[in-house]
KOLFIVEX-214959 format. One line per field, with one value per residue (C-alpha): x, y, z. Coordinates in nm, 4 decimals, m for minus. Layout:
! residues N
xx [X,...] $
yy [Y,...] $
zz [Z,...] $
***
This chain:
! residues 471
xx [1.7088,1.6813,1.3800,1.3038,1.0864,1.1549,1.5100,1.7771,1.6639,1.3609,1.1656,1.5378,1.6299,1.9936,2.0989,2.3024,2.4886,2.5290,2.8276,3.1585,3.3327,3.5188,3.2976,3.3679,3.4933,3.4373,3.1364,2.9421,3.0073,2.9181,2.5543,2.2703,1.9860,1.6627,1.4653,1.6318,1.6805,1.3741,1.2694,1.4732,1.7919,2.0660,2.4628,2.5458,2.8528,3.0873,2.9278,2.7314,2.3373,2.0811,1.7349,1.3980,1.6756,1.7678,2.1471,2.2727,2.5629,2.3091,2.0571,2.3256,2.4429,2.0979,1.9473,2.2711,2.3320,2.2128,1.9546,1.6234,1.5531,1.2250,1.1262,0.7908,0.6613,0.8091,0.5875,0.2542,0.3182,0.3691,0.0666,m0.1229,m0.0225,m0.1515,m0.4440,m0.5139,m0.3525,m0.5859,m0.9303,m0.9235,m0.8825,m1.1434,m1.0119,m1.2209,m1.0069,m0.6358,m0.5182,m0.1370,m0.0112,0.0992,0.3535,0.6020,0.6101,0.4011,0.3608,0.0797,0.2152,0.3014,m0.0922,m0.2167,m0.0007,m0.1351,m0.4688,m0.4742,m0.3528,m0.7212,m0.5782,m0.7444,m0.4913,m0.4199,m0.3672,m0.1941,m0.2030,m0.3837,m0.0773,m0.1176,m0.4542,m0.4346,m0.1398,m0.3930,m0.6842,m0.4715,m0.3581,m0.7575,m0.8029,m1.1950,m1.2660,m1.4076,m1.1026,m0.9444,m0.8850,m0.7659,m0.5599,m0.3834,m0.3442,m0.3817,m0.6005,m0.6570,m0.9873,m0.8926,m0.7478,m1.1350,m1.2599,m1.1032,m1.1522,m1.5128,m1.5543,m1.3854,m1.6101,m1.3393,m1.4701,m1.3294,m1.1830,m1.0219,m1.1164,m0.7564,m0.9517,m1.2529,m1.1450,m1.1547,m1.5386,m1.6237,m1.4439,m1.5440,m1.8822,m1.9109,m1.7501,m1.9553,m2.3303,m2.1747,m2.1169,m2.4315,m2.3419,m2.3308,m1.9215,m1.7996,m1.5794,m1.3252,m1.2193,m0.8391,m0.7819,m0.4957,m0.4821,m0.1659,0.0437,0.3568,0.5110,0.7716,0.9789,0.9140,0.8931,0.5892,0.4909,0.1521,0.0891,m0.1998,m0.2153,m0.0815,0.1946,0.1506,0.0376,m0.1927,m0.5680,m0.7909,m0.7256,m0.9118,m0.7884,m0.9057,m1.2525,m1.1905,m1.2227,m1.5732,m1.6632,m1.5599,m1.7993,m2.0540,m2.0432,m2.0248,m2.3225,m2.4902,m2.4110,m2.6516,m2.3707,m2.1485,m2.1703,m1.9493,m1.8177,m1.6039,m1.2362,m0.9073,m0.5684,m0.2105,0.0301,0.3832,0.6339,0.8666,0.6473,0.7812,0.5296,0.1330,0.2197,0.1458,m0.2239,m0.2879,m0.2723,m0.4258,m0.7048,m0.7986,m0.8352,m1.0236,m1.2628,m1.3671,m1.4098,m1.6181,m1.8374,m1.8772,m1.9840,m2.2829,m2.3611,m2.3288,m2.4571,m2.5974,m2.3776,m2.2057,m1.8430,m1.8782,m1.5398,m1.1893,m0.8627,m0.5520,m0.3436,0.0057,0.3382,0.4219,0.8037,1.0406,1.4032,1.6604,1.9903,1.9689,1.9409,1.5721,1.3048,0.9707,0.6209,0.5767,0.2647,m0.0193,0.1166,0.0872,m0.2861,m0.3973,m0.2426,m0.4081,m0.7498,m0.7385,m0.6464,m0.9191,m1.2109,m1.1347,m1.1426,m1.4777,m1.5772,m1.4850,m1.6876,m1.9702,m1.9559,m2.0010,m1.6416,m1.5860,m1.5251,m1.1450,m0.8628,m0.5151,m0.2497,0.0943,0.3224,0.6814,0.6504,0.5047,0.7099,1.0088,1.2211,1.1160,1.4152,1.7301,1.9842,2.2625,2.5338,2.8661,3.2126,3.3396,3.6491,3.7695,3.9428,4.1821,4.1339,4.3437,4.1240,4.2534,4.4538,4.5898,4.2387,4.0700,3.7694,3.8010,3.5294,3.3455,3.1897,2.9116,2.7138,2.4136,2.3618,2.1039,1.9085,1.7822,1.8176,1.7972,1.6535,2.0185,2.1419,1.7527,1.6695,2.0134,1.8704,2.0390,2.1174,2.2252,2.4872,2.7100,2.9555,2.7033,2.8826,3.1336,3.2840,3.5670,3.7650,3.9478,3.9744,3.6679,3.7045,3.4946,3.3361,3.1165,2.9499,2.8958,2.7244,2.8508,2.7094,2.8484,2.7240,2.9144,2.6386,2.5698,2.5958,2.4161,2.5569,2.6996,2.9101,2.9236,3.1924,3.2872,3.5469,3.8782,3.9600,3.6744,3.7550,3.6098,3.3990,3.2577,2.8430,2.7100,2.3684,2.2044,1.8853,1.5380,1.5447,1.1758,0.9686,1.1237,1.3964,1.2581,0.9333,1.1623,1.4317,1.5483,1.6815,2.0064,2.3050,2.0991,2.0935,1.8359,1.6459,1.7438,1.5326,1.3231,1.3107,1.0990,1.2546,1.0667,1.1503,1.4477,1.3133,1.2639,1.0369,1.0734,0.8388,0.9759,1.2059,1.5919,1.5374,1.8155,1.9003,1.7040,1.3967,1.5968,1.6191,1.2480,1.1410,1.3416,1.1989,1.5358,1.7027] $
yy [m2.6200,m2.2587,m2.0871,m1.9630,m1.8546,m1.9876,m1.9975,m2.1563,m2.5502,m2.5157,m2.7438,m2.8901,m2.5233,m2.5541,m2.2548,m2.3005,m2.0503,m1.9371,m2.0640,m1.9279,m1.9514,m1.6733,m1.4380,m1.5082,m1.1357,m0.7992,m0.7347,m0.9665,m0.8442,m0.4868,m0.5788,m0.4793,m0.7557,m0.6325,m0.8608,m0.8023,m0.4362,m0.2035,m0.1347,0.1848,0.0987,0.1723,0.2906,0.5866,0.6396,0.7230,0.3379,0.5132,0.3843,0.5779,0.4560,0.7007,0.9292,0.9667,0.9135,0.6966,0.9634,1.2336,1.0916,0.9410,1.2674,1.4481,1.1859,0.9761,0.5775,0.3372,0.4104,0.2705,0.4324,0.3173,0.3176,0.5185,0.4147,0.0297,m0.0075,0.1474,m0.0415,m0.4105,m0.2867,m0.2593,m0.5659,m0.7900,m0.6077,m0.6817,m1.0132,m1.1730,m0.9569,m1.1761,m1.4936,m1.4467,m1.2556,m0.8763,m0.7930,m0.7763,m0.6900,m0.5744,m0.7400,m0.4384,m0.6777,m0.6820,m0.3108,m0.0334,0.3776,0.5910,0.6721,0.3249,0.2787,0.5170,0.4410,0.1109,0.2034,0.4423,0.1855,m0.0130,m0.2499,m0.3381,m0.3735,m0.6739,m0.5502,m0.7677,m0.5596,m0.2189,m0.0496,m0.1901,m0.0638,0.2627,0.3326,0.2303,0.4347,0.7530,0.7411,0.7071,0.3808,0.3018,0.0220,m0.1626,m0.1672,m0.3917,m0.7138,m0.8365,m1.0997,m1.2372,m1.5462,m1.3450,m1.0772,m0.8709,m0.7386,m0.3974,m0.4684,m0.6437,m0.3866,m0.1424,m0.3124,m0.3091,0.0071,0.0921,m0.0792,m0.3147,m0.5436,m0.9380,m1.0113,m1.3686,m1.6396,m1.8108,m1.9668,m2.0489,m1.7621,m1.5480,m1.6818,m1.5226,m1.2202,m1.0828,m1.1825,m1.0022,m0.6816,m0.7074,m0.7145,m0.4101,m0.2052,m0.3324,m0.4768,m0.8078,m0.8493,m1.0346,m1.3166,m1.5548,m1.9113,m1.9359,m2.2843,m2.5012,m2.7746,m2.9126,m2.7842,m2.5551,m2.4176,m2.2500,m2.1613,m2.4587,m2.7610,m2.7982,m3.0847,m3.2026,m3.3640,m3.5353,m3.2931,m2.9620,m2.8745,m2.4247,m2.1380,m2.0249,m2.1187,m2.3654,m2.7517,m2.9271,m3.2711,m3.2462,m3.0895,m2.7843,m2.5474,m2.6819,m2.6471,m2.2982,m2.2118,m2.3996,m2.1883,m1.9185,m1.9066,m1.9914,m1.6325,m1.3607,m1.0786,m1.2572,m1.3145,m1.6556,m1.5104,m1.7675,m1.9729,m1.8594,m2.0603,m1.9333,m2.1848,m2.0555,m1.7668,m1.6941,m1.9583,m1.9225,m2.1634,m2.2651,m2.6207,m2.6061,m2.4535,m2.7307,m2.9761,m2.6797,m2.5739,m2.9731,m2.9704,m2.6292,m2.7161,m3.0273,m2.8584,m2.6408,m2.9219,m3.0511,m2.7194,m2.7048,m3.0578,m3.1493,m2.7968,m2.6187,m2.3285,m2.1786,m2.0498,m1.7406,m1.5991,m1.8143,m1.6156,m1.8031,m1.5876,m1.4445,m1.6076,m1.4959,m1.4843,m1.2650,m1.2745,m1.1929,m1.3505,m1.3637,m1.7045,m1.7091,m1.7318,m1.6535,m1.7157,m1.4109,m1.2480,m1.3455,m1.6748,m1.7175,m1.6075,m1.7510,m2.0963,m2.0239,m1.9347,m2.2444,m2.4789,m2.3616,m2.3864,m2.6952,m2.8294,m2.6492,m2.8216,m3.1279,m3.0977,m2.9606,m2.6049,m2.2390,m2.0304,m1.8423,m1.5295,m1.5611,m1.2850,m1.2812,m1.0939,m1.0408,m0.8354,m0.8961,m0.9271,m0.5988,m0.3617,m0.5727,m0.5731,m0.1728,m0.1150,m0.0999,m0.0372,0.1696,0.1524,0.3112,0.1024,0.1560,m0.0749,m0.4039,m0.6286,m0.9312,m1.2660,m1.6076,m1.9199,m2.2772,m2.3586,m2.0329,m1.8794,m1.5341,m1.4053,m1.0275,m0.8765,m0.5674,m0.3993,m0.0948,0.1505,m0.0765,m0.4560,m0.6751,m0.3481,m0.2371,m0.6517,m0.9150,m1.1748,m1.3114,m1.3307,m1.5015,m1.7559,m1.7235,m1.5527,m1.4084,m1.0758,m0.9339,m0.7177,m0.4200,m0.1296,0.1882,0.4519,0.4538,0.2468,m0.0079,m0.2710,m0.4193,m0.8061,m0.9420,m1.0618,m1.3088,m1.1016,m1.1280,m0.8129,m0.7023,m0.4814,m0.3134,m0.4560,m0.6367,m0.9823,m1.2263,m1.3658,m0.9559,m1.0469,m0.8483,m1.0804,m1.4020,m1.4670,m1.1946,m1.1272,m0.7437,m0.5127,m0.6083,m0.1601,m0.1675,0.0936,0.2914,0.5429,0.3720,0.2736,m0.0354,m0.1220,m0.4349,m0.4803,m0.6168,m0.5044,m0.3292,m0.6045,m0.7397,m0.5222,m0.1458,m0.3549,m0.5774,m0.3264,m0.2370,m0.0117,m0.3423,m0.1141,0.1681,0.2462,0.4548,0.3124,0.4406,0.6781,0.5195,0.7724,0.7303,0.8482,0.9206,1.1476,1.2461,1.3858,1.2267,1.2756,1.1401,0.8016,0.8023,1.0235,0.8939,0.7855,0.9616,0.9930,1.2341,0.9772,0.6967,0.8913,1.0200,0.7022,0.6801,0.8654,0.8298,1.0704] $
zz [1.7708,1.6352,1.5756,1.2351,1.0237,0.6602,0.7680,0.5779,0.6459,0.7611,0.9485,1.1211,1.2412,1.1454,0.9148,0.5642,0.3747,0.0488,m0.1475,m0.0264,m0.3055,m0.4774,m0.6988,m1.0688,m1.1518,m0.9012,m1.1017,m0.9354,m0.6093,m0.7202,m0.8952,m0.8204,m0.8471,m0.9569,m0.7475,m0.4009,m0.4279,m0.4146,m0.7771,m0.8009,m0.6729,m0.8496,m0.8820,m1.0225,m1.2344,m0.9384,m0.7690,m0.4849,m0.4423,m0.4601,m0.3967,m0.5296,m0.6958,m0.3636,m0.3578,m0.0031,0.0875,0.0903,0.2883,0.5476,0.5529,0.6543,0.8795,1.0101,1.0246,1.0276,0.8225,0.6812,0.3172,0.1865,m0.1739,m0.1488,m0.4974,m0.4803,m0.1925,m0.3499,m0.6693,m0.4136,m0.2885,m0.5700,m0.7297,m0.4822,m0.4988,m0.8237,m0.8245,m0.5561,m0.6609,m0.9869,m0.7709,m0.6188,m0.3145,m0.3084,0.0423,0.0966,0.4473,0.4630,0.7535,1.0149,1.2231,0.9183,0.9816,1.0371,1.0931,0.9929,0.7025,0.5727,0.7207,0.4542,0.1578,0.1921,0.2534,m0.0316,m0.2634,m0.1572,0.1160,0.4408,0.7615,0.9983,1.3437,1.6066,1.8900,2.0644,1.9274,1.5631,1.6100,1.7203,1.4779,1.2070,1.3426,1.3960,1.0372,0.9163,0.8024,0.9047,1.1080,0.8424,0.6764,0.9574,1.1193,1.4703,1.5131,1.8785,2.0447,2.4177,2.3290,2.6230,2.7347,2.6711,2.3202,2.2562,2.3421,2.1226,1.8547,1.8943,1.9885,1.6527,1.4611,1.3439,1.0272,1.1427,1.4777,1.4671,1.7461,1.8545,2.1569,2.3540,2.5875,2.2729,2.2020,2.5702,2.5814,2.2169,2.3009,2.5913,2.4551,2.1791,2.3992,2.5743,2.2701,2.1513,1.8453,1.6814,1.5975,1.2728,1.3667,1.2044,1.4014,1.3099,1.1988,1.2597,1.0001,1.0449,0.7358,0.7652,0.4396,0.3916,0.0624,m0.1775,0.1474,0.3558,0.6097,0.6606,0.9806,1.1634,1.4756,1.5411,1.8146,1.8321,1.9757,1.7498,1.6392,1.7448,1.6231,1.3166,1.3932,1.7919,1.6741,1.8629,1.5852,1.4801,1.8477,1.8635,1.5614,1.7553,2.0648,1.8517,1.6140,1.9335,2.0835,1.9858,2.0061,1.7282,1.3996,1.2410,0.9368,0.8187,0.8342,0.8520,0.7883,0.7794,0.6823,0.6983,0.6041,0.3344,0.0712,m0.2395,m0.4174,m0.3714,m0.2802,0.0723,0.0246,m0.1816,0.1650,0.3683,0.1560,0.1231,0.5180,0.5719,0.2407,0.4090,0.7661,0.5929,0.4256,0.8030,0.8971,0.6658,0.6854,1.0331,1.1629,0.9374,0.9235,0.5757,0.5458,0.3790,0.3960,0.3987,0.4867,0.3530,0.5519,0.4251,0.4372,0.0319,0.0072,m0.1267,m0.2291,0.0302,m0.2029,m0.5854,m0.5875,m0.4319,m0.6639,m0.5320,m0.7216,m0.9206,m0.7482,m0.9791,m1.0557,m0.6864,m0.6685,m0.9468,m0.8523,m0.4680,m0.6340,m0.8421,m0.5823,m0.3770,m0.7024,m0.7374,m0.3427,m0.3139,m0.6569,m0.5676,m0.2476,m0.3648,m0.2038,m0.3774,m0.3879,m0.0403,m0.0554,m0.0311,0.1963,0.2278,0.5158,0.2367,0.4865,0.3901,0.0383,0.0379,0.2546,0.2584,m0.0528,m0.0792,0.1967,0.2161,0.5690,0.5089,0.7970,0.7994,0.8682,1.2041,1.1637,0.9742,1.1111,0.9607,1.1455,1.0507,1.0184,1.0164,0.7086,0.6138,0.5585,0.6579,0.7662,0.7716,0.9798,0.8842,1.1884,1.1232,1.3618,1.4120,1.4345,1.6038,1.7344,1.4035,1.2673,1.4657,1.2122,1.1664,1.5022,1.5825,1.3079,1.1023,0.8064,0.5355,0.3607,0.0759,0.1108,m0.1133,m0.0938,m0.1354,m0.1147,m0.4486,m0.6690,m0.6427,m0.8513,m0.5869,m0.5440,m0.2920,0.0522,0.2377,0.5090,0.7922,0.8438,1.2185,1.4724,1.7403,2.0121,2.3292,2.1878,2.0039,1.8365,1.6914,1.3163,1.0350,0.7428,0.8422,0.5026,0.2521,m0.0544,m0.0694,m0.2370,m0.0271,0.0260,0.2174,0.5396,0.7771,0.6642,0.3376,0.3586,0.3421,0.2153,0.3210,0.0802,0.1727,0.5340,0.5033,0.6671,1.0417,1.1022,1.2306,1.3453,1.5988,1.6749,2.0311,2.2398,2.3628,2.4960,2.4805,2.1033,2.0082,1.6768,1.3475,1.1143,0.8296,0.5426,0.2049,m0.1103,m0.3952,m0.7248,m0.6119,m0.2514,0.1439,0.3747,0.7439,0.7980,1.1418,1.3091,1.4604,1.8540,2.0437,2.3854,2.5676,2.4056,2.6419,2.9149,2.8969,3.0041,3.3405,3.6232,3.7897,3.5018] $
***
């Protein structure tokens, strides 16, 4: 069975594609849909992309391929709306979720737009703190936290830690009575719900990694020990559901389960949930035919859902939080690549698959080689009328399984030298990349009014070879 997240079938782990029939006219395989391309995307009138008034060619030209270019003002304005969004359901903090993808200067944009930060990691952490975000501002999430990741978390002053475990319970506890401080804590909940686009599945007991377990009474435990610690403080609940949820559906089940934990709480110990973090998970459209919850529909559907559980049970609002990631930094990207070679191959029945390798691949994206997702792809480099192919864009790498997009219609002159663009690559992509066959990781460039700045710099070589004392 594969592992996805939110990928094509969900819960059975076997990937679908998109329709391979024949585009109705070349137009279609030449637009540009508004809701999978960053909010500035567009062709000129010789067909070339440009993204921020930044056209591709150019930037290819100044910083190489493959390419990240990031819509600077997409991204503020993502930011922003959620913001908004969830403060008038009842949710005052948003923390962008740093493992989509972070650098110090996505850190501030996002922090300058009023967003706290979720950190999963020392390095998530000190990326954040170098960039200025106060400790306040954050929150620490891991299922293996180490002791010197506690550590630095408390020593930064960071606002919510979350307990995954009991060994969590000791070691923040202890970290905490050497700083000398009492340390705000959330129990991560497992209540046996995983969503994902417009499915979910509610079950009795819960088979992961993360959090502690509703149904075994291990997460009401965990608040037990730790109210009972001088050096913490319980601050509340948090759930996370899924990935890639394009509807409120599955918080309906989940915010049932962690309501009524929350009623056993205060009725069976005497302790209040002041603060319940829903988590992220909030989708976004990868092909034109996904159709994610517009972003306040979403929130106000979430903030209803979760009135009306506490209502029902007889408990003031929590203060509500929410971790959005992707559907922040990831439709404000686009990879451009450039075509090495294409290559004609006969199928069964007189049909072919003509293969379109570029100058990256599963280094700089391995979400479709790891949980067959899919990708918009398009010609970005000039215009062309000729008839589409069906084409399975490809990286370079020595792995068969190196695919960028699986099944993809494009202009049938496509040849070496032209740029591809492959659209909502923000969120996964330059966060996961490697170094496989000793590819150094691409640039990520912001465009905005016509100008770029570096976000991160191009990896080359020498950077390999800095690592290995044998060089």
């Amino acid at each position: 069975m594969r592992a996805h997240p939110a990928g094509p079938l969900h819960a059975d782990g076997v990937g679908s594609h998109p329709s391979l029939d024949r585009p109705v006219d070349v137009d279609a395989v030449n637009r540009i849909a508004p809701d999978v391309w960053p909010a500035s995307c567009e062709r000129g009138a010789d067909g070339s992309l440009s993204v921020g008034g930044v056209d591709v060619r150019d930037a290819a030209a100044e910083y190489g391929t493959p390419l990240f270019l990031l819509d600077e003002a997409d991204l503020r304005a993502r930011a922003r709306r959620f913001r908004d969004a969830y403060a008038a359901a009842g949710a005052p903090v948003v923390y962008y979720a740093a493992k989509a993808f972070l650098t110090t200067t996505i850190a501030r944009w996002v922090a300058e737009e009023g967003l706290g930060i979720d950190v999963a990691s020392g390095g998530e952490l000190a990326v954040a703190l170098r960039a200025g975000v106060p400790g306040d501002r954050l929150l620490m999430h891991g299922n293996n936290k180490s002791m010197a990741e506690i550590d630095a978390a408390v020593d930064a002053g960071v606002g919510r830690i979350v307990v995954d475990s009991f060994d969590d319970v000791v070691r923040i506890a202890d970290a905490a009575q050497r700083a000398g401080i009492v340390q705000s804590v959330l129990v991560r909940v497992t209540v046996g719900v995983e969503a994902h686009t417009h499915e979910f599945i509610a079950t009795a007991h819960e088979d992961q990694k993360f959090g502690l377990s509703m149904a075994s009474g291990a997460a009401q435990e965990a608040v037990r020990r730790i109210v009972a610690l001088p050096s913490l403080r319980f601050a509340g609940l948090h759930s996370h559901i899924g990935s890639q949820i394009f509807d409120a559906a599955g918080f309906q089940v989940a915010a049932a389960r962690v309501v009524a934990l929350a009623r056993r709480l205060r009725e069976e110990d005497g302790v209040e949930v002041a603060e319940l973090n829903l988590g992220g998970g909030m989708g976004i459209a990868y092909l034109e035919s996904d159709d994610p919850l517009d972003v306040a529909d979403m929130a106000a559907q979430i903030g209803d859902i979760v009135g009306k559980e506490c209502a029902d049970a007889g408990m003031e609002l929590p203060r509500l939080a929410f971790e959005p990631g992707r559907a922040i930094v990831g439709p404000t990207a686009i990879t451009v690549y450039e075509v090495g070679t294409v290559k004609h191959v006969e199928l069964d029945r007189g049909a072919v698959r003509t293969y379109v390798s570029v100058d990256g691949g599963m280094s700089d994206n391995i979400r479709t080689a790891l949980y067959d997702a899919e990708y918009t792809v398009a010609l970005a480099s000039r215009a062309s009328t000729a008839e589409p192919v069906l084409c399975r864009v490809v990286g370079k790498h020595c792995e068969s399984g190196d695919v960028v997009v699986r099944d993809a219609w494009l202009p049938g002159d496509l040849a070496p030298g032209d740029l591809l663009a492959v659209a909502a690559t923000g969120a996964y992509c330059r966060a996961m990349a490697s170094n496989y066959n000793y590819l150094p990781r691409p640039a990520v460039v912001s465009a905005r009014d016509g100008a770029t700045a570096t976000v991160l710099r191009r990896e080359t070589i020498a950077d390999l070879l800095a690592l290995d004392p044998g060089a």
